[in-house]
Residue, then its C-alpha position, 0 to 999 in steps of 0.5 A: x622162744x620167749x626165753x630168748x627174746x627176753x635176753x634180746x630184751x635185757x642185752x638191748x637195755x644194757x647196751x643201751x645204758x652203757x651208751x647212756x654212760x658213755x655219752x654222759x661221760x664224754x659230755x663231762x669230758x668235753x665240758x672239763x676240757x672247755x673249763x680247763x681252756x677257759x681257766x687257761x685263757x682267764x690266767x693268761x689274761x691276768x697274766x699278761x695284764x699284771x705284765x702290762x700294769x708292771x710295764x706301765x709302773x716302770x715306765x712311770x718311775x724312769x718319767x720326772x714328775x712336773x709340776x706347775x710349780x717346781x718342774x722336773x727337777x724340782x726347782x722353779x724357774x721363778x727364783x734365781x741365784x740372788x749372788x754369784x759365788x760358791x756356796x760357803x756354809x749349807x742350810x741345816x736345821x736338821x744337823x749342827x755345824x761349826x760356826x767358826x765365829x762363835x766357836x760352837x755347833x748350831x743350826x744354820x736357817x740359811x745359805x751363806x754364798x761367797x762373794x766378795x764386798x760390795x757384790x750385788x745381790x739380786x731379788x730371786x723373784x718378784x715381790x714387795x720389800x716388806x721389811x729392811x731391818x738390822x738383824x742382831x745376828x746377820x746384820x742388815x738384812x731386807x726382807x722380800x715377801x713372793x706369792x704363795x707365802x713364801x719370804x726371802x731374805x738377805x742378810x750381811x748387807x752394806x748399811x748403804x745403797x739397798x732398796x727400801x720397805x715397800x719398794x715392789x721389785x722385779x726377779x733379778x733387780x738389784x736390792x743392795x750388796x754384800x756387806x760386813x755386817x753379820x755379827x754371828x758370822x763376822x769371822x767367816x769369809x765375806x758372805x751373803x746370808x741367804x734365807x727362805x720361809x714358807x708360811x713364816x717357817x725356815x725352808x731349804x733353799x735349794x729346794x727353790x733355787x738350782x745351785x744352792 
């Protein structure tokens, strides 16, 4: 009798553990599974947060930049053409290009724009006549100077009929009118040479003005 209550004994135990382990390995299964849908939902989070950052930079990229100074297309509407007419002769201080008169390749600090004699030329912006002066290379030339360190100049003017040094004038006022007076440039069709510094140093135009 106490033989087989022992087996009672020792088979209850044994199911017992085998509950134990069965019950722990539910709970790892269980625990597993929650992990695995976590992980799951972690990924498809950052997922779906990559999706909405790459959105988010497209979006950026198809958008103009604006700023105060330049706008969306990256000329300000504070300077205007200073002559009517097509442009004969780009800026290019980065390549050489023929110079007709002088017969050789060089640099070209500014914008030649055709017009006919006598043309008028306008001030692009507001500023304050700082110097009128004959340029050994391009003639007659009257030198405006704008807020932000920024000079225009105007050259091939007439000898005559242009605004003098510490003149201040308006965006649009008339400061003189094409001339024949550009040594360098005297074989080229008649002209305004025009220029911009920034801080004393040549810059494109047409990174200010639309049309240049």
């Amino acid at each position: 009798m106490r033989e087989e209550a022992n087996k009672k004994n020792r088979a209850a135990i044994a199911l017992t553990l085998i509950f134990c382990v069965m019950a722990l390995t539910s709970l790892f299964a269980v625990k597993a599974g929650i992990d695995k849908i976590q992980d799951s939902a972690d990924i498809s989070g950052q997922m779906q947060s990559a999706a909405e950052a790459g959105k988010e930079a497209e979006a950026s990229a198809r958008t103009p930049v604006v700023d105060s100074q330049h706008g969306s297309s990256g000329h300000s509407a504070e300077y205007i053409m200073p002559a009517d007419g097509k442009v004969q002769l780009a800026y290019s201080m980065d390549a050489l290009v023929y110079s007709k008169t002088l017969d050789q390749y060089m640099t070209h600090p500014g914008v030649d724009i055709s017009a006919p004699l006598s043309t008028k030329v306008k001030a692009v912006a507001d500023g304050t006549v700082t110097k009128v002066y004959n340029d050994d290379r391009y003639g007659t030339t009257v030198e405006v100077t704008h807020k932000g360190g920024l000079v225009s100049l105007y050259s091939n003017l007439s000898d005559q009929g242009h605004v003098e040094a510490g003149d201040e004038i308006t965006k649009g006022q008339t400061i003189g009118c094409v001339g024949d007076t550009a040594l360098f440039e005297s074989l080229e069709e008649t002209h305004l040479h025009f220029a911009m510094l920034k801080n004393g140093d040549p810059v494109d135009p047409g990174d200010y003005i639309s049309g240049l």
